[in-house]
C-alpha positions as CSV (number, residue, x, y, z in Angstrom):
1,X,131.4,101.5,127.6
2,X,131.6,100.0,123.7
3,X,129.8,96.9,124.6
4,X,126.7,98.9,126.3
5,X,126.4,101.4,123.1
6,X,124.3,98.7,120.9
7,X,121.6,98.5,124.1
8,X,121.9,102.5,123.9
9,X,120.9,102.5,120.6
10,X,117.9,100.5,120.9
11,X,117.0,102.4,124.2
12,X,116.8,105.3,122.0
13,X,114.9,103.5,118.9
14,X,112.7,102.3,121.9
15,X,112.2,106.3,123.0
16,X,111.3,107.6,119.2
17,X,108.9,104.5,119.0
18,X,107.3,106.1,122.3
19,X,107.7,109.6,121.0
20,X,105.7,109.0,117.5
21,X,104.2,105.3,117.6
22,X,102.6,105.1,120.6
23,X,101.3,108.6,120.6
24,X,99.8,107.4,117.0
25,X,98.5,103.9,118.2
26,X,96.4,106.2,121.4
27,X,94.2,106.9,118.6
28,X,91.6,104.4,120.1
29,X,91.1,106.8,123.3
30,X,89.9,109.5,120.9
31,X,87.4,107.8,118.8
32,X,84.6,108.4,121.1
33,X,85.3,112.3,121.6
34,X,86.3,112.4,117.9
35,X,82.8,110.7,116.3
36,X,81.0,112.9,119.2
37,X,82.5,116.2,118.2
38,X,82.5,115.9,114.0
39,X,79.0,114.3,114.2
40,X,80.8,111.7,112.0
41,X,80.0,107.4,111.3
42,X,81.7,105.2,113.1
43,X,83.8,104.5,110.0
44,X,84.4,107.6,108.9
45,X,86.7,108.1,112.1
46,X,88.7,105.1,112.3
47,X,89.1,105.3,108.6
48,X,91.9,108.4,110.0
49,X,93.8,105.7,111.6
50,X,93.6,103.6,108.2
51,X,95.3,106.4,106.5
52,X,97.9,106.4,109.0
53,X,98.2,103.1,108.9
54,X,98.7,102.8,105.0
55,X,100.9,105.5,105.1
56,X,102.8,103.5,107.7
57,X,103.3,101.2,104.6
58,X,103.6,103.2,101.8
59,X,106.2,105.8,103.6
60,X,108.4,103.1,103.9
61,X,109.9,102.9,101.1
62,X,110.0,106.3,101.4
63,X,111.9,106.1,104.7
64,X,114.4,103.4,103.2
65,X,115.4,105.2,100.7
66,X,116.3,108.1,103.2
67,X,118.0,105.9,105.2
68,X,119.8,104.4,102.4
69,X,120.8,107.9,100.5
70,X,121.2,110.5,103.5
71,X,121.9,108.5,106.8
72,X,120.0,107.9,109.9
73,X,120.1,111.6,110.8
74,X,117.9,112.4,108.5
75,X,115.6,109.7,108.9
76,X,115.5,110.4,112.6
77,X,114.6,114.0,112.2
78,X,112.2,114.1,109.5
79,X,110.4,111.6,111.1
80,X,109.9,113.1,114.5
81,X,109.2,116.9,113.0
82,X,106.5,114.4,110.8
83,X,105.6,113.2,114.1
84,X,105.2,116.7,116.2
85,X,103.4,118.4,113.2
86,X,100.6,115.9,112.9
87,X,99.4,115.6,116.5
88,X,100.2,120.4,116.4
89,X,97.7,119.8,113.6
90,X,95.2,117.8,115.0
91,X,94.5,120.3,118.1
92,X,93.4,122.7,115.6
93,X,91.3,120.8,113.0
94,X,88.3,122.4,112.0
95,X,86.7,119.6,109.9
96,X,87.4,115.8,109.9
97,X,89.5,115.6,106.2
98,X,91.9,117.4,108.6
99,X,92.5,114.7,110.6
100,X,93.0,112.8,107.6
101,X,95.6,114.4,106.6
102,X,97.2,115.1,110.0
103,X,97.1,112.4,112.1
104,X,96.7,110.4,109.0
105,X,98.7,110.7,105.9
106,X,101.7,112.9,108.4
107,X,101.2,111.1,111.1
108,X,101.4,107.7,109.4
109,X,104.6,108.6,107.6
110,X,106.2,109.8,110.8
111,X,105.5,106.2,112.3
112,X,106.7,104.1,109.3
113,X,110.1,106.7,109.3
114,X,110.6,106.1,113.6
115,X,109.8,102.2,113.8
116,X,110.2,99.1,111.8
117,X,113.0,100.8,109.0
118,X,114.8,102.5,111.7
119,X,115.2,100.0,114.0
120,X,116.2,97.3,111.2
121,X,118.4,99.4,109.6
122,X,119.9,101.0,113.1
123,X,120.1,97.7,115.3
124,X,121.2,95.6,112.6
125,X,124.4,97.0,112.4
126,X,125.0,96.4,116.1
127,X,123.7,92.6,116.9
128,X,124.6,89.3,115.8
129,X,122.1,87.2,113.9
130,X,121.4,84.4,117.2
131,X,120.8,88.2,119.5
132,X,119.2,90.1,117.0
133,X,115.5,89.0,117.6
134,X,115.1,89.9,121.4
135,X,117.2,93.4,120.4
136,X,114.5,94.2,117.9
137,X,111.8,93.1,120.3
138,X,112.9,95.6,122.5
139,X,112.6,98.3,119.8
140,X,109.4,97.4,118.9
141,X,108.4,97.1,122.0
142,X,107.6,100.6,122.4
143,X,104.3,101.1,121.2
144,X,103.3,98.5,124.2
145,X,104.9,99.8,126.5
146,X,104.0,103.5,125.8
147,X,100.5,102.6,125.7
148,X,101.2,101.8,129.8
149,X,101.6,105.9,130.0
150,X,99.9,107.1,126.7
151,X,96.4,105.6,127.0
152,X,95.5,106.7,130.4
153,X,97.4,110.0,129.9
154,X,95.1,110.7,127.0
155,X,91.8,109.3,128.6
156,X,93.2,111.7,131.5
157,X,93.9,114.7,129.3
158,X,90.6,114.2,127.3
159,X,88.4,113.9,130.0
160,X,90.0,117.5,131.9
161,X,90.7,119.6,128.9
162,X,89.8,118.1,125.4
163,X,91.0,116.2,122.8
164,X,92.8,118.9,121.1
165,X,94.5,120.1,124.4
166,X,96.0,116.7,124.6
167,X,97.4,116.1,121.0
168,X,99.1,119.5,121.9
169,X,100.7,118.0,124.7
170,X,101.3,114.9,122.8
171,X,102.9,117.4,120.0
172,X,105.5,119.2,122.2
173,X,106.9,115.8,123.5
174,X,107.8,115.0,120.0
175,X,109.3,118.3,119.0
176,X,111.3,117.9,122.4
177,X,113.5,114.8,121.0
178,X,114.5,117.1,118.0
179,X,117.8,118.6,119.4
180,X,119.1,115.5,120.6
181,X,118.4,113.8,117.4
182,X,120.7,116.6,115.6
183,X,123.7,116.2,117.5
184,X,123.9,112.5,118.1
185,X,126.8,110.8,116.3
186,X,125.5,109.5,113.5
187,X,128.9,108.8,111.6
188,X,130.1,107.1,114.1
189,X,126.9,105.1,115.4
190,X,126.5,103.8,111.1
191,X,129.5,101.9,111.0
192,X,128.2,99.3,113.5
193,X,130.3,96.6,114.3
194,X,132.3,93.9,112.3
195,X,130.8,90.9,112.8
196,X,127.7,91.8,111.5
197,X,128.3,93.6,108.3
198,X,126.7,93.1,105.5
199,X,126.8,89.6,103.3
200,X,124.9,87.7,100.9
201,X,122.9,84.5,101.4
202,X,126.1,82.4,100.5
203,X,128.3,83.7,103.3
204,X,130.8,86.2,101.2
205,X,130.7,89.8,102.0
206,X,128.9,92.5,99.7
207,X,127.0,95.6,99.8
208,X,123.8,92.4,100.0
209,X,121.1,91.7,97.9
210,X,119.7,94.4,95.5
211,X,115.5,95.7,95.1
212,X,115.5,93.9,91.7
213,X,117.6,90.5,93.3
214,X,114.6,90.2,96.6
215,X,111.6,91.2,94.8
216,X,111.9,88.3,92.2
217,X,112.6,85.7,95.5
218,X,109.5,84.4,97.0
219,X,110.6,85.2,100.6
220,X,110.1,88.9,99.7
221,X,106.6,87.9,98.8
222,X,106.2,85.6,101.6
223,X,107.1,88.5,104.5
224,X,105.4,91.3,102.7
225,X,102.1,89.4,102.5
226,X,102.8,87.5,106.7
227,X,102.8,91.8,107.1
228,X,99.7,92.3,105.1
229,X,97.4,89.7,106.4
230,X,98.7,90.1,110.3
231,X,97.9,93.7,109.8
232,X,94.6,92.8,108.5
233,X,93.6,90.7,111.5
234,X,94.7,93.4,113.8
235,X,94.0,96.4,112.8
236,X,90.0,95.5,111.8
237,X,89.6,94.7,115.9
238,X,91.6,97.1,117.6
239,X,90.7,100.1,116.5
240,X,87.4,99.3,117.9
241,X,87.7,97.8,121.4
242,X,87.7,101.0,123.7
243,X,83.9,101.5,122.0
244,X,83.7,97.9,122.2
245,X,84.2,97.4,125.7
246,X,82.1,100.9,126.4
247,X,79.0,99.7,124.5
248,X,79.1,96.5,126.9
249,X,78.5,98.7,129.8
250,X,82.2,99.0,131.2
251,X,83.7,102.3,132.8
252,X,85.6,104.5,130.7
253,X,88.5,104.3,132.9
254,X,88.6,101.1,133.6
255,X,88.3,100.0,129.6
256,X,91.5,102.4,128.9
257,X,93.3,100.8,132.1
258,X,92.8,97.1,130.7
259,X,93.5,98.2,127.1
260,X,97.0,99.9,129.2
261,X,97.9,96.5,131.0
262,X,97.7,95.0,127.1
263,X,100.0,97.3,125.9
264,X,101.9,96.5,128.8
265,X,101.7,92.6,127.8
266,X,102.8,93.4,124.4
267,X,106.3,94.1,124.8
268,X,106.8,91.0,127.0
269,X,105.0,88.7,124.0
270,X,107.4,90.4,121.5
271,X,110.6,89.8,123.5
272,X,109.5,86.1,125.0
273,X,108.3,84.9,121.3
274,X,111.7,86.5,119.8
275,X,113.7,84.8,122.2
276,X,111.9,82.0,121.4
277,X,112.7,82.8,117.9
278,X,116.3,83.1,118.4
279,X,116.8,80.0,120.1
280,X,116.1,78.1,117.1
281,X,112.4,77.8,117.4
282,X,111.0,80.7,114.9
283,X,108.6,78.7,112.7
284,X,107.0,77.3,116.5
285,X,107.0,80.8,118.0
286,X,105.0,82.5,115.2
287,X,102.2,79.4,115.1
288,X,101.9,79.9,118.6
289,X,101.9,83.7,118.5
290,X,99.1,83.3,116.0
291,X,97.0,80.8,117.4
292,X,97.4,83.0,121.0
293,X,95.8,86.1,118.8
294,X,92.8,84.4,117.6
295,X,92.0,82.9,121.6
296,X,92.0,86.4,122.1
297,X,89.8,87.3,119.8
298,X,87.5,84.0,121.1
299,X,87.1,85.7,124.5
300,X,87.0,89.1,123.5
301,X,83.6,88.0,121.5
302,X,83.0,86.0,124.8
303,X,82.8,89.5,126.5
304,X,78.6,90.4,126.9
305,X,78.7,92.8,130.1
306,X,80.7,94.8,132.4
307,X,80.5,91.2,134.7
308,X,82.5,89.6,132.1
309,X,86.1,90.3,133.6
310,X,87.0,86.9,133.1
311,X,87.1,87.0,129.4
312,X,87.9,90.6,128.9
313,X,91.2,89.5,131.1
314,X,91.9,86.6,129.4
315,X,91.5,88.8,125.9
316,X,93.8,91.2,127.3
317,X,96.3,88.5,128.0
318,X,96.3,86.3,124.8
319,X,95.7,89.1,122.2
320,X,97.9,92.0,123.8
321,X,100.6,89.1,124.8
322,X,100.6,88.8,121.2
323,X,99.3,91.6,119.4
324,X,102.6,92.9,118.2
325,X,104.9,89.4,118.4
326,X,104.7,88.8,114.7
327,X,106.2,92.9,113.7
328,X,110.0,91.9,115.2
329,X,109.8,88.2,113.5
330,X,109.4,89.6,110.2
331,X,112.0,92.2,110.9
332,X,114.8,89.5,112.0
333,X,114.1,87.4,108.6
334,X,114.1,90.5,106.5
335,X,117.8,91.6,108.4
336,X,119.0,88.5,108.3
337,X,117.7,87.8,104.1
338,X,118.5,91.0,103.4
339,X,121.3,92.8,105.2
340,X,122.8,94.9,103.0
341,X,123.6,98.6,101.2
342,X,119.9,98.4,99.9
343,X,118.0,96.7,102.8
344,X,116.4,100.0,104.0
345,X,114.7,99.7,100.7
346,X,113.5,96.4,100.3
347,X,112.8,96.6,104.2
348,X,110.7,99.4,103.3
349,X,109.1,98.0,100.5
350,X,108.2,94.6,102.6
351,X,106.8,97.3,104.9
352,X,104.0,98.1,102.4
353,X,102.0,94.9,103.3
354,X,101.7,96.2,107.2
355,X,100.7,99.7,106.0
356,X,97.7,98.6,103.5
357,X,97.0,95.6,105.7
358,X,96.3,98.0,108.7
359,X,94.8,100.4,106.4
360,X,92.4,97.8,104.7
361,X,91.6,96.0,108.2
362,X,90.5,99.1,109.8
363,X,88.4,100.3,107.1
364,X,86.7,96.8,107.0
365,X,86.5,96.9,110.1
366,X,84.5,100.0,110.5
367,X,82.2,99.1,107.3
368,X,81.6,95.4,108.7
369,X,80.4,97.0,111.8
370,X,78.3,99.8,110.3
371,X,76.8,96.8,107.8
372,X,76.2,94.6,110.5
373,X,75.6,97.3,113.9
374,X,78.1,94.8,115.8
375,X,81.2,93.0,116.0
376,X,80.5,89.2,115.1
377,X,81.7,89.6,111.4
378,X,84.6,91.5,112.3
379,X,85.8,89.3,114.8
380,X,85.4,86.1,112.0
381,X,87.3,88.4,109.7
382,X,90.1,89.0,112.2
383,X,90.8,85.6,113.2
384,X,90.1,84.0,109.8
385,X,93.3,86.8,108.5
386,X,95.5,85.7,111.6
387,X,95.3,82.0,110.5
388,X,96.2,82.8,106.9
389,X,99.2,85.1,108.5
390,X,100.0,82.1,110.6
391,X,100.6,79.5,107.7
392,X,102.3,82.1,105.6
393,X,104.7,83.3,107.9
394,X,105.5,79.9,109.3
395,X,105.8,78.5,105.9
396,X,109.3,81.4,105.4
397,X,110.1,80.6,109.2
398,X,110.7,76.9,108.1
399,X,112.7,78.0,105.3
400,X,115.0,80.1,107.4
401,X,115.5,77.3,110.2
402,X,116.2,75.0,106.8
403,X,119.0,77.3,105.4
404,X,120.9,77.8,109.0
405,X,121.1,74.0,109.9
């Protein structure tokens, strides 16, 4: 039963991810309803999934040091009440700065608490450096493969009862991993396993590097800003492609299904390019990650009419085969740099570049659209902050493959 209990703890990072990310990341369903109901810009709305999205960053610190000082207990938990509270919130906002503050600011910390510093912190304990990759893959898989149930459920629940009925739904599934979360074993689950405690870069064991030791290393620097400018290219596109796809004339339901089969594509980029990753190729798998991205955004500005399946199916497949490949091989460095009594904390503060890259790409985003009323500009500005990701990230990728030959 031991050797099953590390894939058991990243089925159940996997599940929170579902519970709180995904349900976060269906916020492109309700930006139609949303912008209809509040009488509100274009801009104005998604700028609620910016503040999630920098709060995603700037939480997670916030998280690591949690994680760091109390134990993955109380990570777990205060993330998932963060989680549950938002989207209770959100059914009965009155006025948009509500949102805001729900399903943005709560919302975003609840994400940044379930995800990228609870995985690295949890799984890291469990996996050897040449399996770690594909485990975190897994992890971070969630958000794709929740959107396969998520999206629709929420274009479903939308479309029969409102938007507010359906963050109430999406509110008592969150609330419903809270008892199991407070009974788990945590004492038991943080110890980990031997062969992968912590050590420092020259091979001796330690409590690992320290906040003050990694922020003065350029690697810090190098995965904080591969975060930054990957969120950047993102998060100014995606925000937007449900209206996107609408305003070219397709169906409602059929935009949310191909938007699903994405999120269903993600999960399989993120594990394929990790195990890519882990077989010695990491600075290869991120340059093609990247350069698979920016096709997508090609053929997704390719994309002029509801006759243009073609393209919208080849976007689909190069940007959501993708679209969250680069999250788990910034993780892996950071574990494998960084492992340690501290590496919630720098984790977290590395995590900073995703939250105000997402934040700043979807605010761009909307502003380059309301500047321009259309999408060319923010498609140049997405694939133009992919590229810069691409050479950034490669650059520590090359640096890592140097150091373990």
């Amino acid at each position: 039963m031991t050797r099953f209990v590390p894939w058991l703890l990243v089925a159940l990072c996997f599940a929170l991810g579902v519970a709180s990310r995904s349900i976060s990341d269906s916020f492109a369903v309700f930006v139609p309803a949303l912008q209809h109901d509040f009488g509100a810009s274009r801009s104005a709305v998604t700028v609620i999934y910016s503040f999630a999205l920098l709060m995603g960053g700037i939480g997670a610190p916030v998280a690591g040091w949690i994680v760091d000082r109390f134990g993955l207990r109380a990570l777990t938990v205060t993330g998932m009440a963060a989680a549950a509270l938002a989207t209770a919130s959100a059914s009965q906002a009155g006025a948009l700065w509500h949102l805001y503050l729900g399903l943005g600011l709560v919302m975003g910390f609840g994400g940044s608490s379930l995800s990228g510093v609870l995985s690295s912190s949890l799984i890291g304990r469990w996996f050897p450096p040449h399996r770690l990759g594909v485990a975190l893959a897994v992890a971070w898989s969630a958000s794709g493969v929740g959107a396969i149930v998520i999206f629709p459920l929420a274009q479903h629940l939308i479309a029969m009862s409102g938007w507010r009925h359906a963050y109430l739904v999406f509110s008592l599934v969150s609330a419903a991993f809270i008892p199991l979360l407070i009974v788990l074993p945590w004492r038991r689950i943080e110890r980990g396993v031997a062969n992968v405690a912590p050590h420092r870069a020259g091979g001796g064991k330690g409590s690992g590097p320290t906040v003050a030791e990694a922020v003065r290393d350029w690697p810090f620097w190098a995965l904080t800003s591969s975060f930054g400018l990957t969120s950047l290219g993102i998060f100014a596109l995606v925000p937007q492609a449900m209206v996107y796809l609408l305003e070219r004339g397709f169906d409602g339901a059929y935009a949310a299904r191909a938007l699903a089969v994405a999120g269903f594509l993600t999960p399989l980029g993120m594990i394929g390019f990790s195990w890519l990753a882990d077989r010695g190729g990491r600075k290869i798998a991120a340059i093609l990650a990247y350069a698979c991205s920016i096709a997508g955004v090609g053929c997704l500005a390719l994309v002029r009419g509801p006759h243009d399946d073609v393209w919208l199916w080849l976007y689909v497949l190069l940007f959501g085969g993708s679209m969250g490949s680069r999250g788990p091989m910034i993780s892996t460095l950071a574990a494998l740099r960084y492992r340690g009594a501290h590496f919630g904390r720098i984790y977290g503060m590395i995590s900073i570049g995703m939250g105000l890259g997402g934040f700043m790409g979807a605010w761009i985003g909307g502003l380059l659209h309301d500047a321009t009323d259309g999408y060319a500009a923010v498609m140049i500005f997405s694939a133009a902050s992919l590229a810069l990701a691409a050479a950034t990230l490669g650059s520590e990728a090359s640096a890592r493959e140097r150091l373990t030959r």
